[in-house]
Backbone bond lengths (Angstrom), bond angles and torsions (degrees), N, CA, C in turn:
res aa  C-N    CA-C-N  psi(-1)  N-CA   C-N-CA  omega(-1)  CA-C   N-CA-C  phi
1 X - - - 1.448 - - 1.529 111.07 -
2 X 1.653 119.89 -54.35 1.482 110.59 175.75 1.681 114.80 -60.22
3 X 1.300 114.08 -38.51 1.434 110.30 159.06 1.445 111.76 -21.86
4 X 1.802 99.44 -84.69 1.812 101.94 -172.57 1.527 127.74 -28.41
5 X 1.706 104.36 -65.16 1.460 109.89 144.78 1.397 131.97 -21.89
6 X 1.305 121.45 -80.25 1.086 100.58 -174.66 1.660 135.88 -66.91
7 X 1.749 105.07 -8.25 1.489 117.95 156.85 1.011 129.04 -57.65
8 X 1.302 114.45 -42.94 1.482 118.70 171.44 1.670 119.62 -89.75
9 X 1.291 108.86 -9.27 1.867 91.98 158.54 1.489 98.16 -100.17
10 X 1.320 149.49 -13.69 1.467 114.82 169.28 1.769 115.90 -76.96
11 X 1.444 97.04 -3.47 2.032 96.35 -176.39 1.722 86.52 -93.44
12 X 1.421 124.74 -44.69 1.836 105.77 166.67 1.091 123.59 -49.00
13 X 1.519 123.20 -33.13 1.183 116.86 170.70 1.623 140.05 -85.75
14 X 1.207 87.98 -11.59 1.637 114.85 167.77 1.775 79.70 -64.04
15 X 1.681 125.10 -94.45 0.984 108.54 -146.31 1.144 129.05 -56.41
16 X 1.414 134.50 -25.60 1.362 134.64 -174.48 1.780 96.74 -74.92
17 X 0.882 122.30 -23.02 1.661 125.32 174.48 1.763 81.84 -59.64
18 X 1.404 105.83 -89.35 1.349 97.72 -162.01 1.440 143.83 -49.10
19 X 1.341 108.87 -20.38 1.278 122.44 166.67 1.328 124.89 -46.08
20 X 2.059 103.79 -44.85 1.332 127.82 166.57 1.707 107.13 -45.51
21 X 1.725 103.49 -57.89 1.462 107.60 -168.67 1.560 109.23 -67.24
22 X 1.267 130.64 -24.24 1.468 139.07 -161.88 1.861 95.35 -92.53
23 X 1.073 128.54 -0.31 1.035 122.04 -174.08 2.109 104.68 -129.38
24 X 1.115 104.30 -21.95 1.639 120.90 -175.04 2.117 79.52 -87.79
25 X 1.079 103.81 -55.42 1.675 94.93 -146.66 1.760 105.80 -109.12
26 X 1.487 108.06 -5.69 1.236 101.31 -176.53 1.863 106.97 73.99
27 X 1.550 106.97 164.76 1.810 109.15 -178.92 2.214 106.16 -91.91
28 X 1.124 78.53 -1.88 2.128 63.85 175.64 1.790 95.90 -87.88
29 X 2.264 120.77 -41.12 1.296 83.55 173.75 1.626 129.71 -127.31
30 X 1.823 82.94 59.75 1.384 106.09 164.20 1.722 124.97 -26.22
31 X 0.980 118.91 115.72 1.490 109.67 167.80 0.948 130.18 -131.10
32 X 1.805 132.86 127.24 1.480 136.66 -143.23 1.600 83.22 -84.55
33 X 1.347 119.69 -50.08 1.599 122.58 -164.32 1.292 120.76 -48.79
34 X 1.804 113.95 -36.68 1.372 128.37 173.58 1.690 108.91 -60.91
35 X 1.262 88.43 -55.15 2.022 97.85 175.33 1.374 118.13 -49.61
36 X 1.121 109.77 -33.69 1.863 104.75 -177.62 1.382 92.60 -95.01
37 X 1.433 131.22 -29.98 1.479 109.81 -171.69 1.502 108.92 -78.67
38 X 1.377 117.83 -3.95 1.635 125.68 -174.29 2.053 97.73 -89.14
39 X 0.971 104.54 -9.93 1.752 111.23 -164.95 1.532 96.30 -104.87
40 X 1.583 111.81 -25.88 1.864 109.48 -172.95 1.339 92.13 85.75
41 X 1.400 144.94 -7.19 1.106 128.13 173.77 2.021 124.07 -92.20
42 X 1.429 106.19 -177.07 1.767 104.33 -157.86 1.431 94.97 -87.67
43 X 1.462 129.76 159.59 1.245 132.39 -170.41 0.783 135.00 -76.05
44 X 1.772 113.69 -1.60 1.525 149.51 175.45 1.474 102.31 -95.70
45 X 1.516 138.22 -16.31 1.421 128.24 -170.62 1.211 120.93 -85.95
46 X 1.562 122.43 -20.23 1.367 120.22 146.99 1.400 131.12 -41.63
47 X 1.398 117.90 -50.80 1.215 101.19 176.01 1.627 136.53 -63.39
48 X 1.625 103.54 -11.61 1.279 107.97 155.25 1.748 144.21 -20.35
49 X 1.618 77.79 -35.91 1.675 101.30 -142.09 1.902 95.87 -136.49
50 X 1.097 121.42 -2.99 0.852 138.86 164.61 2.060 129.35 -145.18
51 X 0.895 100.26 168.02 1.613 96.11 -172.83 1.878 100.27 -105.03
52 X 0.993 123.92 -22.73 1.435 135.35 -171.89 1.579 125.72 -170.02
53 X 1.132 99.87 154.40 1.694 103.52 -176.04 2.122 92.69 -47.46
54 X 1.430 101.49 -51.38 1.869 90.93 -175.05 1.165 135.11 -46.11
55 X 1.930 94.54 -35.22 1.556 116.57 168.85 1.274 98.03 -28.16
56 X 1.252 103.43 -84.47 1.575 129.62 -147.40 1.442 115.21 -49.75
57 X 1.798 102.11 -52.23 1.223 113.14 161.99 1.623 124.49 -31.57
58 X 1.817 94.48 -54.00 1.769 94.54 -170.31 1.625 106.48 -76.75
59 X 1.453 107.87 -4.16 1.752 99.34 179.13 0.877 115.74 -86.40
60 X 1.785 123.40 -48.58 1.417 114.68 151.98 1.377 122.10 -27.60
61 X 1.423 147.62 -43.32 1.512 148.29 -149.81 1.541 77.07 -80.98
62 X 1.700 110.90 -62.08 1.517 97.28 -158.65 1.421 118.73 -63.87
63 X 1.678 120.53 -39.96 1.115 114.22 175.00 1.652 114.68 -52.65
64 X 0.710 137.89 -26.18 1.661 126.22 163.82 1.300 126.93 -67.71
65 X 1.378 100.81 -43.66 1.734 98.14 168.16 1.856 95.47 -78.66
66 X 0.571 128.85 1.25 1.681 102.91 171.88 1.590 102.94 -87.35
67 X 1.490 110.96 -47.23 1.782 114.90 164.96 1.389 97.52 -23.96
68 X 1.059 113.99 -96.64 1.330 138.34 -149.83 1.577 111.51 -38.40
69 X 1.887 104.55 -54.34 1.913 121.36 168.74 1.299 105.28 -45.45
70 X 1.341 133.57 -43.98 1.224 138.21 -179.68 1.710 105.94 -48.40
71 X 1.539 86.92 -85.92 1.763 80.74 169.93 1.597 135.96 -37.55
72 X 1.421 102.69 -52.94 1.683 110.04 179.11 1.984 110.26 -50.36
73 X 1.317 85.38 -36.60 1.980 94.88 -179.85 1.354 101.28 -81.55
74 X 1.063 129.67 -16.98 2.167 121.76 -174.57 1.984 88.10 -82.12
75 X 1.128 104.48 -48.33 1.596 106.39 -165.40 1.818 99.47 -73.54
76 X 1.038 111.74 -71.54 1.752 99.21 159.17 1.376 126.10 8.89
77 X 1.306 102.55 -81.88 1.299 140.95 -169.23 1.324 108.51 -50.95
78 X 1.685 108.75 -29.22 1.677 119.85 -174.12 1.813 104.24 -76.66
79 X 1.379 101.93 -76.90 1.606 118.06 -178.14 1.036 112.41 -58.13
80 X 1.436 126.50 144.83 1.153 137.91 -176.95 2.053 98.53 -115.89
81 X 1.282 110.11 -47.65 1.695 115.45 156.24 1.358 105.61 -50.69
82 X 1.811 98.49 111.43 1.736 108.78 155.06 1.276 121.19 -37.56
83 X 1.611 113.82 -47.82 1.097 112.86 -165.35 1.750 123.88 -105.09
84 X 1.154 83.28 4.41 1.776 92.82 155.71 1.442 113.05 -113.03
85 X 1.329 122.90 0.76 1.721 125.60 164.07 1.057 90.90 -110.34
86 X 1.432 170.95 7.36 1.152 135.92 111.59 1.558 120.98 -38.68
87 X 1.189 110.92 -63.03 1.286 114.82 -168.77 1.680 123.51 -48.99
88 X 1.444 86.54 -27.93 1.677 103.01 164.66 1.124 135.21 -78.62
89 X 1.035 109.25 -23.30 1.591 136.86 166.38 1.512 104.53 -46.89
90 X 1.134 103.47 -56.75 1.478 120.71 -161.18 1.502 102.72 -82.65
91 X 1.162 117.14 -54.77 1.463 118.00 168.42 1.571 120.18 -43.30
92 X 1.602 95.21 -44.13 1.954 95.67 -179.36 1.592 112.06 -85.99
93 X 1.697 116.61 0.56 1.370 124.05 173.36 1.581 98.56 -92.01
94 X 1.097 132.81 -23.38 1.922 137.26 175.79 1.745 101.62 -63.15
95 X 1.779 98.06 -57.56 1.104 87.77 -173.97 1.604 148.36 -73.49
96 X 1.713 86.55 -14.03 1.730 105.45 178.55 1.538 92.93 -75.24
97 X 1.112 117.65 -34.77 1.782 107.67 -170.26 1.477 94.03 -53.12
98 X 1.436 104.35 -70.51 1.846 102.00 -157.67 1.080 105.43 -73.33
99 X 1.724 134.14 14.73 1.802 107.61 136.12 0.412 84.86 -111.74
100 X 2.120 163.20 97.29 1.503 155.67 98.13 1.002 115.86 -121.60
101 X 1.498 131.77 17.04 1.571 125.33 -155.83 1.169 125.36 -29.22
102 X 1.406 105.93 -48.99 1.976 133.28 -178.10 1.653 83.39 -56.44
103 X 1.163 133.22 -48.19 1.783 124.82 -152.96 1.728 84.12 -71.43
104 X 1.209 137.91 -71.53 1.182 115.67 -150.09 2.045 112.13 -84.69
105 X 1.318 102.65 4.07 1.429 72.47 156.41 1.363 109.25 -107.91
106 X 1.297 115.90 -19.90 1.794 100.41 161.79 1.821 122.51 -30.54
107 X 1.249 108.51 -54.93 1.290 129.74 -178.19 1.247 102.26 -57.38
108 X 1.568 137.37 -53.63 1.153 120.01 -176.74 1.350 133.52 -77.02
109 X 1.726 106.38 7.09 1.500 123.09 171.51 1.639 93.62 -83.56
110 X 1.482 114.72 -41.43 1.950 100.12 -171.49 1.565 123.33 -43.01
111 X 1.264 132.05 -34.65 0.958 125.00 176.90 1.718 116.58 92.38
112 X 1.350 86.58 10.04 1.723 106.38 175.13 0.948 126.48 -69.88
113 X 1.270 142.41 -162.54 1.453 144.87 127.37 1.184 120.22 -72.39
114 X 1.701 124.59 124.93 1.282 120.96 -174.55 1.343 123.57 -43.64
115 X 1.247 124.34 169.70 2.021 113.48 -169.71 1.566 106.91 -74.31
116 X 1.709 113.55 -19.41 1.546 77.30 -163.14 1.556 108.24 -111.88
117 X 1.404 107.69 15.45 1.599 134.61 -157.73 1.703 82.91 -63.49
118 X 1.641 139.45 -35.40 1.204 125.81 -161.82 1.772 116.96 -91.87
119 X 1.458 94.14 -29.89 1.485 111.70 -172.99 1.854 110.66 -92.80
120 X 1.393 108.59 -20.66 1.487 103.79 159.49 1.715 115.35 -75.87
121 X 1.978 92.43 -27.16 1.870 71.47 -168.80 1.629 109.50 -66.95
122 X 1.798 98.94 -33.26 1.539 98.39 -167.18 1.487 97.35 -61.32
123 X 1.009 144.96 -64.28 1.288 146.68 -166.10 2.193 114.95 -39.49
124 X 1.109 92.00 -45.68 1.455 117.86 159.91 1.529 120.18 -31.77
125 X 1.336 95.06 -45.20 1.700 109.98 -177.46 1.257 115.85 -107.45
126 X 1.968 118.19 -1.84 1.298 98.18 140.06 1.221 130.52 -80.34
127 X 1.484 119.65 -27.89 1.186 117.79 -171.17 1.082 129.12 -86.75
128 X 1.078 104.34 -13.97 2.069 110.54 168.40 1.845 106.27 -138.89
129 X 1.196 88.43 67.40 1.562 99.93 -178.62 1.688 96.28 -68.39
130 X 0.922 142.93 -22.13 1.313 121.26 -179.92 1.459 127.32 -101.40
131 X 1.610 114.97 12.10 1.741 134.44 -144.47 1.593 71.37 -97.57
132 X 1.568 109.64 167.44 1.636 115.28 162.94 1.800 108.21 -89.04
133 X 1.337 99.51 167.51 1.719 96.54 -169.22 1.117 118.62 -44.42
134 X 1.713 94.33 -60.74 1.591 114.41 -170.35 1.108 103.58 -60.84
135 X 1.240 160.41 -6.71 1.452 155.96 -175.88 1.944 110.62 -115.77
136 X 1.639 105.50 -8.40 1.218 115.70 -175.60 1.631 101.38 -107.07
137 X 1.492 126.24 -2.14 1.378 122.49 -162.39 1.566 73.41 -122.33
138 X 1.423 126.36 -60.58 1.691 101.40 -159.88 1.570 108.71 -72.91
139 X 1.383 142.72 19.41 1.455 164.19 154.73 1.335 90.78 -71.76
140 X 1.756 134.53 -63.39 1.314 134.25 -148.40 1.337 96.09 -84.05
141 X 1.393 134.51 -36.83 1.647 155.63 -163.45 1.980 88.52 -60.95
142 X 1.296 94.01 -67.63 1.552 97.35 173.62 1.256 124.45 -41.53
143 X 1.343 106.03 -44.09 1.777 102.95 -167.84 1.645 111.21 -68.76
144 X 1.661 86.21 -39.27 1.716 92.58 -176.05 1.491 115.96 -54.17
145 X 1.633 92.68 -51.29 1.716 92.17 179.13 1.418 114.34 -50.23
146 X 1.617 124.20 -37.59 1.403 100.71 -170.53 1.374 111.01 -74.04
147 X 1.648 133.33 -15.70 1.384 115.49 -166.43 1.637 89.59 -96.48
148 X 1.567 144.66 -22.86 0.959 142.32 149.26 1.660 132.91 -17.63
149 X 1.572 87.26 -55.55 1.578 106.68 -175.14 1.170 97.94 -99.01
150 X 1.566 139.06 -33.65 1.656 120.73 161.16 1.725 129.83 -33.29
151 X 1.670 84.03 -51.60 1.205 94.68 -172.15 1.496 106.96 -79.16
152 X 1.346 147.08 -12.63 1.612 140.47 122.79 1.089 116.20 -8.54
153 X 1.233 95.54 -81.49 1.771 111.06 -162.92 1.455 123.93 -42.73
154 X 1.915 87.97 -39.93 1.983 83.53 -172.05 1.375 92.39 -93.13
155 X 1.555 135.51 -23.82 1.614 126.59 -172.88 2.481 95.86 -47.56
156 X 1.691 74.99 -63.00 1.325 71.28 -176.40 1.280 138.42 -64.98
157 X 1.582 122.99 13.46 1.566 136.12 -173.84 1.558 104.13 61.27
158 X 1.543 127.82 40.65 1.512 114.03 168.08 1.595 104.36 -112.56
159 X 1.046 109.46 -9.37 1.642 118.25 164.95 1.313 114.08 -124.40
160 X 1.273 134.96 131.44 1.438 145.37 178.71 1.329 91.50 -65.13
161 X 1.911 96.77 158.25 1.528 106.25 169.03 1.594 93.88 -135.23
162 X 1.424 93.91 116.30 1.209 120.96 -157.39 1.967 112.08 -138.84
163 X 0.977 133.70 138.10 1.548 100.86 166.62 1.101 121.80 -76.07
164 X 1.415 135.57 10.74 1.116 141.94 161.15 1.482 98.02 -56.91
165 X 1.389 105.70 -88.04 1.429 117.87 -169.22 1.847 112.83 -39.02
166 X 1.084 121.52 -39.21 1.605 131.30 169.55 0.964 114.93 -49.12
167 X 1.843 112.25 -47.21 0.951 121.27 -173.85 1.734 122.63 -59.63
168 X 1.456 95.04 -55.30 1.589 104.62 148.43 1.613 140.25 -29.08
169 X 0.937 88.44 -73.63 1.409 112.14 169.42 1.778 107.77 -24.34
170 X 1.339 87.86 -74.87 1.949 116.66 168.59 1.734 105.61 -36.10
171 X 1.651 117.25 -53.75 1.290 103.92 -178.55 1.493 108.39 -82.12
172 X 1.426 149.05 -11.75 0.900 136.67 175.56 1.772 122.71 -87.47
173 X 1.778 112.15 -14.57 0.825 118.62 147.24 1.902 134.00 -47.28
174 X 1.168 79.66 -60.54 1.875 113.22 169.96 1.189 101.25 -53.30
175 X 1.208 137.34 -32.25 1.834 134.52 -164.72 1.426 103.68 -92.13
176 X 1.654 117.38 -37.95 0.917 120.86 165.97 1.642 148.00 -45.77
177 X 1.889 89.64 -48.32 1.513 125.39 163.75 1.302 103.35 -63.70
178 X 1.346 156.18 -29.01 1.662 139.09 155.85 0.980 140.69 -35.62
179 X 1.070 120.01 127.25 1.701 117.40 -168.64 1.122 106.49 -60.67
């Protein structure tokens, strides 16, 4: 059992090491050697816990989007209104950024689809189940951008993070969501 344990906090700590390195150095100059020397561990103990520097790489990607699914599903779970669990969505995706900063530009090195590109569309099609796509995706395109570019604004100190400003945010989301 302390085994298990301790496998799984040196592979957490592998990733939050790397996250550091994936965001200091970018993935072309990724380095496994930096990562174990950031853990105190030997330069061979990663592979333990991973199969390759990519491994690791792609676990980090997932371990953040699993952060994040976690959250998006606790807030979910609250609203029963599409369009006030959207809006929350987006609000609780602002706020994980500005305490994760390192998480979302990690994420924008994956080469993924942004996190909330899946849960606005589904959400999208509750709330205007009868709109046509193309007019129901560039509606969703919008929403994203604003919690997208929110979460810019205050990372970069050109918008306060304030509940004022959230608060905002929230009604211009909401203005959006109107038929």
């Amino acid at each position: 059992m302390d085994e298990e344990l301790g496998f799984a906090s040196v592979r957490e700590q592998l990733i939050k090491a790397g996250i550091e390195e994936l965001e200091k150095h970018g993935i072309s100059y990724f380095s496994l050697r930096r990562v174990a020397s950031a853990c105190n561990i030997s330069c061979a103990a990663p592979y333990k816990h991973f199969k390759s520097k990519e491994a690791l790489i792609e676990g980090i990607f997932d371990y953040i989007e699993s952060q994040l699914d976690l959250l998006l599903d606790q807030v979910t779970a609250v609203y029963s209104d599409p369009r006030i669990c959207l809006s929350e969505i987006c609000i609780a995706y602002i706020r994980f950024c500005i305490a994760n900063p390192h998480f979302r530009a990690v994420l924008m090195l994956s080469g993924r689809n942004l996190p909330l590109a899946e849960r606005v569309g589904e959400l999208m099609k509750k709330c205007f189940p009868e709109m046509e796509s193309i007019e129901r995706a560039d509606k969703g395109y919008v929403i994203r951008s604003i919690a997208y570019g929110a979460a810019l604004l205050i990372e970069s100190g050109e918008l306060e993070y304030s509940d004022h400003i959230i608060e905002r945010i929230r009604e211009n989301l909401l203005r959006e969501l109107e038929e």
